[in-house]
N, C-alpha and C positions, 0 to 999 in steps of 0.2 A: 038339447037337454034330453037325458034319457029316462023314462018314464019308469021302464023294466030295467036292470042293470044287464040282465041274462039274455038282451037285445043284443048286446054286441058278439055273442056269439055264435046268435043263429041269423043276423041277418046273411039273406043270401048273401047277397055284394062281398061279406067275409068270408063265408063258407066255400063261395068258388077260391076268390085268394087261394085258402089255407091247401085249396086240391090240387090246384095247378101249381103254388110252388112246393108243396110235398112232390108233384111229378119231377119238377125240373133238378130237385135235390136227388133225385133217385139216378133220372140222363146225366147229371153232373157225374156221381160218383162213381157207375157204371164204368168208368175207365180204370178204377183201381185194381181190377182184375188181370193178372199178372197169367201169361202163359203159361206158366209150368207151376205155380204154386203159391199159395199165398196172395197178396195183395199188396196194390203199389201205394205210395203216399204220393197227393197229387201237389202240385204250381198252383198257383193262382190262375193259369189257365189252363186247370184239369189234364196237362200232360204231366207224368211219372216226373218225381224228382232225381229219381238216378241214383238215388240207396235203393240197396237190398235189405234195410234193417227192417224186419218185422216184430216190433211187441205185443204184447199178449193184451194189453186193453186194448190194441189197432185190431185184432183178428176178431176179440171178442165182442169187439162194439159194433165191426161190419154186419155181423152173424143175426146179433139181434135186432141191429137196424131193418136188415133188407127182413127180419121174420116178419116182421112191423108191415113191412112192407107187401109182401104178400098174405097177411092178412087182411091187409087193407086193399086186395083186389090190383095191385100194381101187378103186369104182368113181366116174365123175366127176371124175379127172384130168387129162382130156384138155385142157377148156375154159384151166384155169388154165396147163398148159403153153403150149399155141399163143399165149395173151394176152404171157405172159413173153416167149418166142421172137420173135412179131413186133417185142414194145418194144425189145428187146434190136434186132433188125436195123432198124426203123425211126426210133428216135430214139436208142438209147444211141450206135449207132455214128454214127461221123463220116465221111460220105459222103465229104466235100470233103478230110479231112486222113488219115484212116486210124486207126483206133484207137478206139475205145469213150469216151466222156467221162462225169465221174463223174454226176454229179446234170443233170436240171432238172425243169423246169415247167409251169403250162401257160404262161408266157411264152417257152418253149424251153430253152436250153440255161442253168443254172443255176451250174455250176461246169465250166469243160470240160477239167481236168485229166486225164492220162492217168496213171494209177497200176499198176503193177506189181498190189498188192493187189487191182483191181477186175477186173482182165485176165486173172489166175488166174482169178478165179471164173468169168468167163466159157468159161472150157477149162473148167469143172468141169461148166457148164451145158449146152456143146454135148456132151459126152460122155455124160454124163446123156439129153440127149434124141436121143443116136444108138441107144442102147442100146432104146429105146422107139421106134422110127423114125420119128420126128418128120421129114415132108417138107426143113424147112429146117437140119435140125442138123448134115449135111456144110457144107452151105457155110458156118453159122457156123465149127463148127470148122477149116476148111481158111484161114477166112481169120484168126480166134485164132490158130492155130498160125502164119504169117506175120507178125502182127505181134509174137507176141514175140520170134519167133527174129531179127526185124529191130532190135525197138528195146529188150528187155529182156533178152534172155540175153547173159550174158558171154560167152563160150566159152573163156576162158583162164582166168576163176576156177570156173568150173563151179557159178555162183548169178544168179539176177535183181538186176539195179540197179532205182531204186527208182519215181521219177514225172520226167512231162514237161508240158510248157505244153503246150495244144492244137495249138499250129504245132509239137510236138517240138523245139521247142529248151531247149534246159539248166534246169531248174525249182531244184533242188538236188544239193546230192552225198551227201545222207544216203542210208544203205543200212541195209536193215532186216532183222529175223530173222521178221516175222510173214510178209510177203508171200512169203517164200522157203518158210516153213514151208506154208503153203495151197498155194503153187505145187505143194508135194510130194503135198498133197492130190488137187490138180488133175490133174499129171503121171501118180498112181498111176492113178487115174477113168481120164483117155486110153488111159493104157496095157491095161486090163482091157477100154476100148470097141470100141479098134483093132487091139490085139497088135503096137502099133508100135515096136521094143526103143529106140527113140530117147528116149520117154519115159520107159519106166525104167531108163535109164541116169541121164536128168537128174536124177531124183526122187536118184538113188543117192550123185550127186554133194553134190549139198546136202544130204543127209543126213549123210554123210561129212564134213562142212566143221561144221556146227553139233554133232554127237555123237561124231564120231573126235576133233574136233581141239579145238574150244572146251570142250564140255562137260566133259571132264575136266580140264583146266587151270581151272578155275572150280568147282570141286567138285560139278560135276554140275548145276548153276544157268545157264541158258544168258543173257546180257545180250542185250535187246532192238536195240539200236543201234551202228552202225557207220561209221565215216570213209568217203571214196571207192573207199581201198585196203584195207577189210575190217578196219581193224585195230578194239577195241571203243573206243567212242565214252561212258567213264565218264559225261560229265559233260551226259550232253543229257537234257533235258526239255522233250518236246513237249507233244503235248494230254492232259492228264491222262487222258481215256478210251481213245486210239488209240493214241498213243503216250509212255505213264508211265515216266518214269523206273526204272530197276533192272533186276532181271527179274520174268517173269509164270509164275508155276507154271502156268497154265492151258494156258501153251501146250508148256510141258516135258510136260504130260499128251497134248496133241495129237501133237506129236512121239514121243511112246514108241508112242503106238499104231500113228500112221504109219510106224514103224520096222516094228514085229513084221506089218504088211500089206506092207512092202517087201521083209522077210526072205523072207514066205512065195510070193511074186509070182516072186522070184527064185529061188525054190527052191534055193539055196544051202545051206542046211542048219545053219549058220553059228550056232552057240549067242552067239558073241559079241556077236550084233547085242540076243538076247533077254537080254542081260544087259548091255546096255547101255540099253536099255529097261527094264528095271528099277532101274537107277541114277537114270535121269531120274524115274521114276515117287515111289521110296522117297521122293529128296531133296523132290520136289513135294509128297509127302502130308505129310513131316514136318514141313517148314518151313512150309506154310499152311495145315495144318489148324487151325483154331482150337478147342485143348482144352474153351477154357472152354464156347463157345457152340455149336458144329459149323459146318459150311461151310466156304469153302477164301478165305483174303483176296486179295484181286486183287492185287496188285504186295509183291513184298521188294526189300530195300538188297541188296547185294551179300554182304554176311554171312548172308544168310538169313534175317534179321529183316525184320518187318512193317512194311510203309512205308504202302500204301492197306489200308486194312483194311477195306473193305465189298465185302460177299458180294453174287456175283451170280451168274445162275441156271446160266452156260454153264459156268464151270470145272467143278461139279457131274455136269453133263451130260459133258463131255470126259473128266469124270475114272471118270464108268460107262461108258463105252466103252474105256475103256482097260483097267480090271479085267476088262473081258466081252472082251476079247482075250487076255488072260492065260490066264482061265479056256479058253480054247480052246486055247491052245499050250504051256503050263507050269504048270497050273494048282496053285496051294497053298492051305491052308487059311487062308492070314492076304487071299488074293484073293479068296474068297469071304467072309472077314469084311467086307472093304472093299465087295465091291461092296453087302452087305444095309446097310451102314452107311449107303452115300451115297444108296441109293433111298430109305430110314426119311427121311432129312431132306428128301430132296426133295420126298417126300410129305407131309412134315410143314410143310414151310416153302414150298416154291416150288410145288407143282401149284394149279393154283385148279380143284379138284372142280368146283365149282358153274357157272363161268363159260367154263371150259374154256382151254388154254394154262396157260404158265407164267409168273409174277411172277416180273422181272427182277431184282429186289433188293430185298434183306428190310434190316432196321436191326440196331440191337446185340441188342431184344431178339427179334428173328427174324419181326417184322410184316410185309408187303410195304410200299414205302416209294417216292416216285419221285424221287429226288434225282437219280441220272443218267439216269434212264430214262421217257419219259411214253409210256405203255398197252406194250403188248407186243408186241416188234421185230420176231421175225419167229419161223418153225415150225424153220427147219434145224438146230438146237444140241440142242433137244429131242425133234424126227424121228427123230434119226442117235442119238442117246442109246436112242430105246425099239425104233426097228427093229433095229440090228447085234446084239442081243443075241440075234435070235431066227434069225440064221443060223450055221449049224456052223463057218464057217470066219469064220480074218481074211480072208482074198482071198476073189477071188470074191464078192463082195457082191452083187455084179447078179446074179449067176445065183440064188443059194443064196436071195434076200429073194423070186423067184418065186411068189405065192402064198400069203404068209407070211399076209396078214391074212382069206385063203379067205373074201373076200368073189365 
């Protein structure tokens, strides 16, 4: 029985945990570093898979993982960020058109799509490596922050539209809740790097549009997809992994945390927000926790009910971050039940002790399994899962993670 709920975050016995495997996540990934450019996607046992494919969330998530990481006192961060940082300025971006393109090669450019989703990340990256003062990470983000305010921010609806062909002309009119959602991510990052209130205003906006206005008309289940003019788009099913039909509790768990670090950023004071935050959080544990087996299922119908039911490693991860933000601002004891519940599985089903990183997807009866996933994707879902827990506050994360791993 736990007396304090906010015991289970500082007792030592966790706190080393959460240092020694943030270390062993950082030896693990440390091999993605590719001799000549860019970064490799690893096996399940941390050797290269043998593509040359590089996409712009792989480069952008390295970037800000490993910033994470040496401000968290890891040593040997440096190498992996400048690699990221030049990919990102010498091949993701589009000299000629403006805007970052998703994937290529070594034959060049592979897919040259400009997406909302991939452009967030890239604010997340140059903020990440302003904070570490990475030579090149103003002029990343000086020129991030330009092209979305050019070609992705609405300003009348107060959210991101969604992707463009590489010449920016009209791709689709689908509008989405993930890319807006990381935008918030991205925006909050900016906002804590720069002090620029532009940013968290936006973050606030779409915050307010997805949890003021949707989510309680929907019973707190936020739908992934939307028409030109925002209204919900029932009936679309795109790529079963990117974009699945329903909604995704995983990211209802993103969003709450992003709330209660928006609440606190704004110092507003504002109980509403943190209980709006936990409306999104309840509905997400309830409806995807899976009784029988544990884990959280990827996608529900609109009812609530389970539509994809294979467990995968990030909800997991999104969903102890979000309890270890609780435990910081409101903390209860059914917060700290959840958060010892969701580590027991993760260590039970998703950590690979042996080989280091995390097994992206387990099966029914809790094996690791590769049906959607081949070797393991990247460090940033399970980075931000074992470091946030070891700083006092939601804000503030750059400052407060200083240190944390006292290497």
């Amino acid at each position: 029985m736990i007396e304090n709920p906010t015991d289970v975050l500082t007792a030592p016995h966790h706190r080393r945990f959460l240092i020694e495997h943030a270390r062993q996540q950082f030896d693990f990934f440390d091999a993605s570093l590719r001799p000549d450019a860019g970064f490799y996607t690893l096996n399940l046992d941390g050797s290269p898979n043998g593509s040359d494919l590089q996409e712009l969330h792989t480069t952008t998530r390295m970037v800000h993982s490993y910033a994470l990481g040496k401000i968290s006192g890891r040593a040997g961060c440096d190498q992996m960020i400048d690699q990221g940082m030049a990919y990102l300025l010498d091949h993701h971006k589009d000299a000629a058109q403006g805007g970052y393109v998703w994937a290529l090669d070594s034959n060049g450019v592979r897919d040259g799509q400009k997406l909302a989703y991939g452009h967030v990340f890239v604010l997340l990256a140059a903020s990440s490596a302003l904070v570490v003062g990475h030579p090149q990470a103003q002029t990343l983000l000086d020129d991030i922050d330009q092209v979305l305010d050019v070609h992705f921010w609405e300003e009348d609806r107060g959210l991101f539209c969604e992707e463009w062909n590489r010449d920016w002309t009209p791709f689709s009119s689908y509008r989405g809740m993930n890319a807006n959602m990381h935008g918030v991510e991205a925006l909050l990052a900016a906002f804590e790097a720069t002090g620029r209130e532009k940013y968290l205003a936006r973050a606030g906006r779409i915050l307010d549009y997805f949890i003021g206005t949707i989510a309680p008309s929907e019973y707190w289940r936020i739908p992934e997809h939307y028409t030109e003019n925002w209204t919900i788009d029932r009936a679309y099913s795109g790529n079963p992994m990117f974009r699945p039909s329903g909604t995704t509790p995983g990211h209802s768990l993103e969003l709450a945390r992003l709330l209660l670090q928006f609440s606190a950023l704004s110092g507003t004071g504002d109980d509403t927000l943190i209980r709006a935050a936990r409306n999104l959080t309840e509905r997400a544990l309830n409806d995807a926790w899976d009784a029988q087996n544990g884990g959280l299922f990827y996608t529900l119908n609109f009812d609530g009910t389970p539509n994809i039911k294979a467990r995968y490693w990030w909800p997991v991860t999104e969903a102890i971050g979000t309890m270890a933000a609780f435990l910081k601002v409101d903390a209860t004891a059914t917060d700290a039940e959840w958060y010892r519940r969701l580590w027991a599985f993760a260590e039970a089903h998703f950590i690979d002790f042996k080989q280091g990183g995390w097994f992206p997807e387990i099966d029914e009866a809790g094996v690791p399994t590769g049906k959607q996933f081949h070797g393991k994707p990247d460090i940033y879902h399970a980075i931000q899962a074992t470091l946030f827990p070891l700083t006092p506050r939601v804000s503030h994360s750059y400052e407060d993670l200083a240190g944390a791993l006292g290497e």
